[in-house]
C-alpha atoms as an extended CHARMM CRD file, in Angstrom:
* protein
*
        90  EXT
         1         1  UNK       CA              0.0000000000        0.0000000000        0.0000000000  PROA      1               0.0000000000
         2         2  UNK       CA              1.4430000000        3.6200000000       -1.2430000000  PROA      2               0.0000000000
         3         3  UNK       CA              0.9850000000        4.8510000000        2.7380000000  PROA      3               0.0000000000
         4         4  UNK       CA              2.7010000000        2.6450000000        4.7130000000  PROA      4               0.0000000000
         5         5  UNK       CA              6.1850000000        4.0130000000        3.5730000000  PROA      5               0.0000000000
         6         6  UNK       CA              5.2130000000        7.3190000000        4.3850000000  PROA      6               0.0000000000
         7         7  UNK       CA              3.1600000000        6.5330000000        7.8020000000  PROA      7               0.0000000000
         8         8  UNK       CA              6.6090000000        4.4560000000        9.0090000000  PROA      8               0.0000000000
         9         9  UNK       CA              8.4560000000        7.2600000000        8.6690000000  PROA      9               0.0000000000
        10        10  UNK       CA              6.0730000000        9.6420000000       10.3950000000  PROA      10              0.0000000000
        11        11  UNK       CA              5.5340000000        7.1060000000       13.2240000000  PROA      11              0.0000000000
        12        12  UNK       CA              9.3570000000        6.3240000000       13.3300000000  PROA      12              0.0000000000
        13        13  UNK       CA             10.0530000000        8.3900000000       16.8690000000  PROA      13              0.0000000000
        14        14  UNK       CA              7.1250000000        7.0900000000       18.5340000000  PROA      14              0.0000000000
        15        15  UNK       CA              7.2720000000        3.1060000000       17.2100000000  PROA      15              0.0000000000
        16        16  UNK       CA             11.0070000000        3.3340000000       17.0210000000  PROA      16              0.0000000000
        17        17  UNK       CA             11.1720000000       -0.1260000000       18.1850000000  PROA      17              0.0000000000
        18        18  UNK       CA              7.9830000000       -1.5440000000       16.8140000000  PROA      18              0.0000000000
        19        19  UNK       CA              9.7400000000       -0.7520000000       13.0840000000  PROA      19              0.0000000000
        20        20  UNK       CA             12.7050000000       -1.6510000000       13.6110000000  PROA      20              0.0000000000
        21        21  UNK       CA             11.0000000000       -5.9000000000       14.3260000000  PROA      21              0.0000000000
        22        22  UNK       CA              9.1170000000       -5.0410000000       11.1940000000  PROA      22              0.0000000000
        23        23  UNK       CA             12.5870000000       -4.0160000000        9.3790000000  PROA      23              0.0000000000
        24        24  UNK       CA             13.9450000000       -6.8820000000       10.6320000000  PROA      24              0.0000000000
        25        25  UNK       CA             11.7390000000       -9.4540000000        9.8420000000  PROA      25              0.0000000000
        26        26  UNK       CA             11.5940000000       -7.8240000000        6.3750000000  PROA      26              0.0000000000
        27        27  UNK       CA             15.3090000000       -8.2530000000        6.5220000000  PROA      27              0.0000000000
        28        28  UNK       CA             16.0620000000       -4.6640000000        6.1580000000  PROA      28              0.0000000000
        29        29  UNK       CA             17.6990000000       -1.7490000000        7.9420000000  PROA      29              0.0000000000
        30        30  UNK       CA             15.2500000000        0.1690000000        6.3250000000  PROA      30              0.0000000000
        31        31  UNK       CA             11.4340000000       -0.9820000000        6.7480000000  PROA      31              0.0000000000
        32        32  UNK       CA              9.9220000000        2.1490000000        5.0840000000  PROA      32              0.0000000000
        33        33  UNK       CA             12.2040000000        1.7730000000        2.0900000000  PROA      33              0.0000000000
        34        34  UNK       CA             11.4270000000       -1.4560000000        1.5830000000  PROA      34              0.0000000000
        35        35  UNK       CA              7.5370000000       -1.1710000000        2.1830000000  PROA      35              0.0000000000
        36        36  UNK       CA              7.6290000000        0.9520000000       -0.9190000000  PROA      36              0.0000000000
        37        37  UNK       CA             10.1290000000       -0.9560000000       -2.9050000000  PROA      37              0.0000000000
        38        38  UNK       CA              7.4710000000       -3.7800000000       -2.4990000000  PROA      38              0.0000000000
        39        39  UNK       CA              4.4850000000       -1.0430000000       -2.8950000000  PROA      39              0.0000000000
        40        40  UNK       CA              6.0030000000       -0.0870000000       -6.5160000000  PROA      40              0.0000000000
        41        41  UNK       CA              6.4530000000       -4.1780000000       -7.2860000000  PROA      41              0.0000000000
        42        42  UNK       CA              2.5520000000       -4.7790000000       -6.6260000000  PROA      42              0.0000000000
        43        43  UNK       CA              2.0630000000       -1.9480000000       -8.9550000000  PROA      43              0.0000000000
        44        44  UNK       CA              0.7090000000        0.6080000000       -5.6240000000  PROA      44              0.0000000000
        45        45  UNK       CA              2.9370000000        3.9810000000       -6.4880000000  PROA      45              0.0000000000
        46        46  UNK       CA              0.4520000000        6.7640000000       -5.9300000000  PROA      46              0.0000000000
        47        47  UNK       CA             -2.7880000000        6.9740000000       -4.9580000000  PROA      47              0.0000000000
        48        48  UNK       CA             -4.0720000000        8.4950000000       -8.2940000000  PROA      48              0.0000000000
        49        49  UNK       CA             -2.7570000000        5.1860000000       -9.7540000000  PROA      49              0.0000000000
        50        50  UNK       CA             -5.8460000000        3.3810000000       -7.9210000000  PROA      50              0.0000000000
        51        51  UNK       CA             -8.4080000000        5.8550000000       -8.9310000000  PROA      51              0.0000000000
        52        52  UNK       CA             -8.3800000000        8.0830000000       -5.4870000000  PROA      52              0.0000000000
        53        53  UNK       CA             -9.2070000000       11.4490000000       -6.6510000000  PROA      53              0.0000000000
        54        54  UNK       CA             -7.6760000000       14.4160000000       -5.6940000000  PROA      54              0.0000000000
        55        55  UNK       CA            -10.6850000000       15.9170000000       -4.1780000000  PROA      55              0.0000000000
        56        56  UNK       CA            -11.9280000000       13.3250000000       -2.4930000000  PROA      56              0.0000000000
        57        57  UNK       CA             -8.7590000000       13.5830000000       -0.0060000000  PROA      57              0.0000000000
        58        58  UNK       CA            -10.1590000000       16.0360000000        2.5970000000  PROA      58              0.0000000000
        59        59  UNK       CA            -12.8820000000       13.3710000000        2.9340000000  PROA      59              0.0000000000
        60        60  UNK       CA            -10.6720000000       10.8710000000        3.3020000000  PROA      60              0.0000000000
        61        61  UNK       CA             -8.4300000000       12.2100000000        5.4720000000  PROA      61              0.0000000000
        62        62  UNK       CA            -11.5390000000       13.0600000000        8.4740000000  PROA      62              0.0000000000
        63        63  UNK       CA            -12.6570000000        9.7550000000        7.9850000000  PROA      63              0.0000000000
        64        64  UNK       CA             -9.1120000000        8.3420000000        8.5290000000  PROA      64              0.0000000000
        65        65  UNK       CA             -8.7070000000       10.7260000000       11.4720000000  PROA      65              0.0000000000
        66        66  UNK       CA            -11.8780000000       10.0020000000       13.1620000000  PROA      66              0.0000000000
        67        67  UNK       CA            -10.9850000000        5.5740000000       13.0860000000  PROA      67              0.0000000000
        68        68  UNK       CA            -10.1990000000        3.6370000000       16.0890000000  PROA      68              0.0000000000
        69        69  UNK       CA             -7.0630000000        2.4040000000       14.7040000000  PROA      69              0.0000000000
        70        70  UNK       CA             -5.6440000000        6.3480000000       13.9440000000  PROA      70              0.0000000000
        71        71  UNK       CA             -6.8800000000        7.2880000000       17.4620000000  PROA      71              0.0000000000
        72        72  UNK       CA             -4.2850000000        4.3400000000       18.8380000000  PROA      72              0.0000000000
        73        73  UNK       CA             -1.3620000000        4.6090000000       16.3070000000  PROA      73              0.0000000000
        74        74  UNK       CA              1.6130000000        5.7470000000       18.2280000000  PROA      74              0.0000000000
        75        75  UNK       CA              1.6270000000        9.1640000000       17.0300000000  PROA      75              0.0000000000
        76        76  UNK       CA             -1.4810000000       11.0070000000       17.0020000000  PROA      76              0.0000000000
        77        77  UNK       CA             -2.5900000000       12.3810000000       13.3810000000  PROA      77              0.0000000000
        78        78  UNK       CA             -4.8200000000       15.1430000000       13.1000000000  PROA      78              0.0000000000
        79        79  UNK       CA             -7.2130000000       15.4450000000        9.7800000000  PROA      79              0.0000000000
        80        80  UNK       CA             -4.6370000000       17.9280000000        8.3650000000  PROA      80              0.0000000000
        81        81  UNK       CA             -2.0410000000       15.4950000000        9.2030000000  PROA      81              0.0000000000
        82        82  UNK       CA             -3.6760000000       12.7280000000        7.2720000000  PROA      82              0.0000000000
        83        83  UNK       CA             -4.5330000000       14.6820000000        4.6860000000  PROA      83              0.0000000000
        84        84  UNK       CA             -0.5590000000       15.9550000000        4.2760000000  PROA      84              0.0000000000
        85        85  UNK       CA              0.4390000000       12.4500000000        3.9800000000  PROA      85              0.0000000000
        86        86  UNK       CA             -2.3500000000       11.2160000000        1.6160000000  PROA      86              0.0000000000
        87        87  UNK       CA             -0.9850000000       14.3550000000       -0.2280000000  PROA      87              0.0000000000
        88        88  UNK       CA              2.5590000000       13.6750000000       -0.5660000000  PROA      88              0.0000000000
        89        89  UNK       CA              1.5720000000       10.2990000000       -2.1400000000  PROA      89              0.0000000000
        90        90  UNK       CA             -1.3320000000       11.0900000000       -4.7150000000  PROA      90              0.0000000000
């Protein structure tokens, strides 16, 4: 998935530990690196490349904001946040 690069890197003071057993399982030093090395393999570079459209991203970001799982993720994401990072990768 195009945001899991991005959203390790974001998350990579507060789940410092947490990525670095997901960069070594992967094998990696790197687990954002090579989360998007295998995004771009499956064919997931940007999120206009699966038919998100720009202007649906406000949307998309509140709704992302407003799930259980964002409220819980080791650093807290406002709407703006989500939407910066939804953003970068469209």
């Amino acid at each position: 998935a195009p945001a899991l690069p991005p959203l390790l890197r974001i998350s990579a003071d507060a789940a410092a530990a947490p990525i670095a057993r997901l960069a070594a399982a992967m094998g990696v030093a790197d687990a954002a690196a090579r989360a998007e090395e295998l995004a771009r393999l499956g064919g997931f570079a940007r999120l206009r490349d699966l038919g998100v459209a720009e202007a649906d991203l406000p949307a998309i970001a509140v709704a992302t904001a407003e799930r259980h799982g964002a409220k819980t993720n080791p650093r807290p994401a406002s709407a703006d946040d989500v939407e910066a990072l939804l953003r970068s990768i469209w």
